[in-house]
C-alpha positions in Angstrom: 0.0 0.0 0.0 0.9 3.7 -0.6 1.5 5.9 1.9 -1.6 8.0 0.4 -4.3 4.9 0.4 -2.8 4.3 4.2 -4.4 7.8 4.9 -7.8 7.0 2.7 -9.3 5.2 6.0 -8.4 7.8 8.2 -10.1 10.7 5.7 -13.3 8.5 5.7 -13.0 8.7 9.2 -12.5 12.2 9.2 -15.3 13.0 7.3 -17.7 10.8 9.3 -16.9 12.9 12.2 -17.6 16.1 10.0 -21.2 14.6 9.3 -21.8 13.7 13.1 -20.9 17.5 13.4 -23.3 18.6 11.2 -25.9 16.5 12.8 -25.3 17.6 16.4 -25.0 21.8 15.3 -29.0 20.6 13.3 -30.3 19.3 16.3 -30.7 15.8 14.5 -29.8 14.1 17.3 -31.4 10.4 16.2 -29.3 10.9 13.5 -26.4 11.6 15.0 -26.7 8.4 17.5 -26.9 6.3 14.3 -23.7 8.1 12.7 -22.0 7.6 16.0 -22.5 3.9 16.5 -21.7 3.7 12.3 -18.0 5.3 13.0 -17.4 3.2 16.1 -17.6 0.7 14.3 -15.6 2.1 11.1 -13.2 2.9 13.9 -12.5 -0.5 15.3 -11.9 -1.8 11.5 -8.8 -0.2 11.6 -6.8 -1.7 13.7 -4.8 -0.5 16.7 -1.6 1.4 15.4 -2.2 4.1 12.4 0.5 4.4 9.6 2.7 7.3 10.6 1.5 9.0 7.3 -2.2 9.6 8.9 -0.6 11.7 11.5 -2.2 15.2 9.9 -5.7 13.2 9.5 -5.6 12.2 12.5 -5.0 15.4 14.8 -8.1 16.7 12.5 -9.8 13.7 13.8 -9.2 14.4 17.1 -10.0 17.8 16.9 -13.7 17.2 15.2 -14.1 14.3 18.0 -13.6 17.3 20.2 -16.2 19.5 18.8 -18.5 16.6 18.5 -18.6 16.2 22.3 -18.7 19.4 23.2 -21.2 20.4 20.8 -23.2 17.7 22.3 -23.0 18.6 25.5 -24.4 22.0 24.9 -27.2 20.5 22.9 -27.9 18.6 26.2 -27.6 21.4 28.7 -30.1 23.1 26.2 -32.5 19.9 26.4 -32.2 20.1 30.1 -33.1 23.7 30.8 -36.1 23.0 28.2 -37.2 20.4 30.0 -36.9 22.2 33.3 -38.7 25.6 31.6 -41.9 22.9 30.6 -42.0 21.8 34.1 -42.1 25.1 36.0 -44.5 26.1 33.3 -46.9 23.2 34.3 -46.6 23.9 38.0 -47.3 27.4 37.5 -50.4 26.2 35.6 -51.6 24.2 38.2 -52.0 27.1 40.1 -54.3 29.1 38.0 -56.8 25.8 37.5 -60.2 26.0 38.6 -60.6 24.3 42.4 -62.2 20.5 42.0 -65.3 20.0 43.6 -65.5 17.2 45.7 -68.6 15.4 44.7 -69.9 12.9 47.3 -72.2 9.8 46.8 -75.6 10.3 47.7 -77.0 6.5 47.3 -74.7 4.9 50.2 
């Protein structure tokens, strides 16, 4: 093999992690779990030790693994404090409903 198709993996990998990027920044995050799970596995294909000649490709994959994550984690901070929003929301609500009248059985 050629140094160059050593690196072909690693691109492919690269730009998997580009497309998980893309995914997270939508808000397409079924997606993204199905692209996730898709590189994993990609990513345990190729072996343990990279050819010295995906160095460059690699420190870019590293760095979009980066953004990935945090990326992610702002998305779920934002899913949380949605969440929380909806649920003081609802309590407030609660508060302007109109009192329940307690019925009670007549034919005992």
């Amino acid at each position: 093999m050629t140094a160059a198709s050593d690196v072909e993996p690693y691109k492919h990998l690269a730009a998997m992690l580009e497309r998980e990027l893309e995914l997270v920044v939508a808000g397409r995050l079924d997606e993204l779990a199905d692209a996730v799970a898709r590189r994993c596995l990609y990513a345990e294909r190729l072996g343990a030790v990279p050819p010295v000649s995906a160095r460059e490709v690699l420190e870019r994959v590293a760095t979009l693994h980066e953004h990935v994550a945090l990326e992610a984690a702002r998305r779920a901070q934002e899913v949380l404090a949605d969440a929380l929003k909806a649920d003081r929301l609802q309590r407030a609500s609660r508060a302007y409903a109109p009192a329940r009248r307690v019925r009670y059985s007549t034919s005992a």
